[in-house]
PAFIKE-252089 format. One record per residue (C-alpha): residue in three letters; chain; x, y, z. Coordinates in steps of 0.05 Angstrom, whole numbers. Each point is the difference from the previous one (the first is absolute). Layout:
! residues N
  residu  chaine       u       v       w
     ala       A       X       Y       Z
...
END
This chain:
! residues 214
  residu  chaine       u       v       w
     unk       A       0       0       0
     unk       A      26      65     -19
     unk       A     -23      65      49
     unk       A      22      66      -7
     unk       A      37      11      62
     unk       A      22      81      -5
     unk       A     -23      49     -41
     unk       A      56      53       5
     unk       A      10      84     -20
     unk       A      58      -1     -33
     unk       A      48      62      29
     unk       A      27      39     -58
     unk       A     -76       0     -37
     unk       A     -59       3      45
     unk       A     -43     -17     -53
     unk       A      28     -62      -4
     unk       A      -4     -64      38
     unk       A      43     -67       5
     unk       A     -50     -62       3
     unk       A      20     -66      38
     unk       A     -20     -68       3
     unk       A      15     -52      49
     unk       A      48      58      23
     unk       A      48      -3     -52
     unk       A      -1      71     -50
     unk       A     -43     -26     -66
     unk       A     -10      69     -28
     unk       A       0      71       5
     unk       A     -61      52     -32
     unk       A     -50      53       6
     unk       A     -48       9      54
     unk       A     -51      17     -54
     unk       A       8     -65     -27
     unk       A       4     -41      69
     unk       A     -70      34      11
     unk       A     -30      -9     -71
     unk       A      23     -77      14
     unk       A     -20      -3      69
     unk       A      63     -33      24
     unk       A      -4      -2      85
     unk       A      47     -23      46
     unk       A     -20     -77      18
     unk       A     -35     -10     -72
     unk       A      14     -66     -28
     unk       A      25       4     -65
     unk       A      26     -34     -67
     unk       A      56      27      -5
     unk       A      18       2     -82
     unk       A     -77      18      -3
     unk       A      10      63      38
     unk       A      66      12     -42
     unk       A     -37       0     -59
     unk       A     -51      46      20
     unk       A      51      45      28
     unk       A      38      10     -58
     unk       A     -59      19     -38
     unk       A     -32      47      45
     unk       A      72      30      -1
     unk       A       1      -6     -69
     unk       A     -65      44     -13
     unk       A      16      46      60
     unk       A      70      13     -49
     unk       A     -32       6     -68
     unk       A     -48      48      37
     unk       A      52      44      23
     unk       A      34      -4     -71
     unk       A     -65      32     -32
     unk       A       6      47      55
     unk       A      68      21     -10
     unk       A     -16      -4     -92
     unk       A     -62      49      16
     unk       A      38      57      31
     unk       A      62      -6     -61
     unk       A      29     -50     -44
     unk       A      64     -37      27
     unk       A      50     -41     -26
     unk       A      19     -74      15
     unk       A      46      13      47
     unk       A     -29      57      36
     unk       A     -61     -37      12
     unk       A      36     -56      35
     unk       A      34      45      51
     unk       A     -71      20      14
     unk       A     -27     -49      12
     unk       A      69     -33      45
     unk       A     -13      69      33
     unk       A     -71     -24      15
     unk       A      23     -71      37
     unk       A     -13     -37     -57
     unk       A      53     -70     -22
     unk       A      39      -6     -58
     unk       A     -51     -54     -20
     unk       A     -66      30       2
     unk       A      24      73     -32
     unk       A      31     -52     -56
     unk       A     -72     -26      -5
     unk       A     -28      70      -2
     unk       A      51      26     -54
     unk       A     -21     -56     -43
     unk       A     -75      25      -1
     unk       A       6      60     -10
     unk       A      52     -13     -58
     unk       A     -55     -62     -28
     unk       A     -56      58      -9
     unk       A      45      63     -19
     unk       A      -5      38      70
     unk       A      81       3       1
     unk       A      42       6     -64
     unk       A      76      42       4
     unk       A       5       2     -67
     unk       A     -73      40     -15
     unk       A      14      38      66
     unk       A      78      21     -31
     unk       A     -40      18     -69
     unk       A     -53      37      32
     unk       A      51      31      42
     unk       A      48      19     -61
     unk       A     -62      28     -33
     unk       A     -27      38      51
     unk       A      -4      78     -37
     unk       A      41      25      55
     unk       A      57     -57       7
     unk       A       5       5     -79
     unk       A     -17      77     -12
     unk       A      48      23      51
     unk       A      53     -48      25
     unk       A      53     -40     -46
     unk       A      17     -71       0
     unk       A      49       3      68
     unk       A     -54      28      39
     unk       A     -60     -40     -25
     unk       A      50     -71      12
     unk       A      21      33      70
     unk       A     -80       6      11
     unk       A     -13     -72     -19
     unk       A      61     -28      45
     unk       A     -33      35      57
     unk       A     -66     -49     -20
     unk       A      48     -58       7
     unk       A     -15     -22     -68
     unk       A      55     -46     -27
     unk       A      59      30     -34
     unk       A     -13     -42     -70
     unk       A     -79      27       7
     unk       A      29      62       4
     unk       A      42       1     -58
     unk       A     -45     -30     -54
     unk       A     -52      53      20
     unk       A      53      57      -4
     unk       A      25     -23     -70
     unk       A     -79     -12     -24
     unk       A     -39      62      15
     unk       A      52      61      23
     unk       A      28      21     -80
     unk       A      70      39      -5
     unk       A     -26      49     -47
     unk       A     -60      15      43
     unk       A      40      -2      66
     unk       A      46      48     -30
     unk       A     -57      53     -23
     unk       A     -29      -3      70
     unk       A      76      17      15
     unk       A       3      59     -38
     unk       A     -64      28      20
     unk       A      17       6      70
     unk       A      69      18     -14
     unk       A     -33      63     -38
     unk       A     -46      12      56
     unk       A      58       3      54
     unk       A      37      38     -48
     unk       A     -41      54       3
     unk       A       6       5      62
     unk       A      68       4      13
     unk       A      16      67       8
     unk       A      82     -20       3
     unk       A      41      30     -51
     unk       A      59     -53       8
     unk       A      -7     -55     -56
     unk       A      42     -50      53
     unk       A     -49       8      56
     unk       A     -60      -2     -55
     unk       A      18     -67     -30
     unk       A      11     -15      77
     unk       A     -71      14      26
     unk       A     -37     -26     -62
     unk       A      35     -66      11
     unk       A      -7     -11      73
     unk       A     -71      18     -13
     unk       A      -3     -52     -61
     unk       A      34     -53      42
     unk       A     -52       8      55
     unk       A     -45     -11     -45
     unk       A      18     -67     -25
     unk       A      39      19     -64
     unk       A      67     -39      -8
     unk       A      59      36     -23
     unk       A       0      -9     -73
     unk       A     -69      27     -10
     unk       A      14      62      56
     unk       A      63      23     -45
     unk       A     -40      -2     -59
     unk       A     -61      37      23
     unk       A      53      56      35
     unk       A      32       6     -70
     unk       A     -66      16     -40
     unk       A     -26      44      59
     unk       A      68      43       1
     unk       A      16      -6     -66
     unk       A      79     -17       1
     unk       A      35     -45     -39
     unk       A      66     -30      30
     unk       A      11      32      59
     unk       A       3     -45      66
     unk       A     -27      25      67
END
């Protein structure tokens, strides 16, 4: 006969509790689910029975929170998971949960780094360094990251956005030294994402010189 013998708070999550049966530890979960199971202290129980029915109610309980966490903003893979770890949740059930959501389209990095890359003001006002440094901060994989880049962000296009804000700051520049010009149109260039190829270019349309280095 198997008899839950202690049903335990765990210390670091009071939400928590570690189950035992014939007092040795069997499992630890949610209070939620210990009362939507109506596990008690001196129940007799079957033991893989109640693991079963555990793991499920964790299970849904997870996915739940998943939608929860989808609803408010998309996430990526990885992201999600450290959400979900973050929420008490094993390795096995948030693997379980990733693979739902991934089965009906809820989670793809790929479609989130496209949308992301075509977002107007990712690809209207930032280059290709700042839009990849944006998409590393997703935790989306590096090789995601790159076939996206190469797909949908176009040198020629990257360039003219470029040059139009290298205009627009040039305008503003009231400087009459060409050094600290070329300076201040490329730190502001670089912040934006341009790399360095594209910046000197832009600067030498804007300004107007030919071979002289700054």
């Amino acid at each position: 006969m198997n008899k839950v013998t202690k049903i335990e708070q765990q210390k670091n999550n009071k939400e928590r509790v570690n189950i035992y049966i014939n007092n040795e530890f069997f499992i630890g979960t949610s209070k939620e689910i210990v009362f939507n199971l109506k596990i008690k202290k001196d129940s007799t129980v079957d033991k893989d029975k109640l693991k079963d029915l555990i793991e499920e109610e964790t299970f849904f309980k997870a996915k739940n929170k998943a939608y929860q966490i989808l609803n408010m903003a998309m996430q990526s893979e990885s992201i999600l998971r450290d959400k979900l770890l973050k929420k008490g949740y094993e390795d096995y059930i948030i693997d379980r949960v990733i693979t739902h959501l991934k089965k009906y389209s809820f989670i793809n990095d790929e479609e989130m780094a496209r949308s992301i890359t075509r977002d107007k003001k990712n690809i209207k006002k930032y280059g290709k360094k700042r839009i990849r440094y944006n998409l590393k901060n997703k935790k989306i994989d590096k090789q995601i990251i790159d076939r996206v880049l190469n797909e949908e962000v176009d040198s020629e296009d990257e360039f003219e956005n470029a040059l139009y804000f290298a205009k627009k700051k040039y305008r503003k520049i009231k400087d009459t030294d060409k050094r600290k010009i070329y300076q201040k149109l490329a730190r502001y260039l670089a912040y934006r994402g341009f790399d360095y190829n594209i910046i000197k270019k832009a600067i030498k349309e804007v300004m107007g010189y030919e071979n002289e280095e700054y």
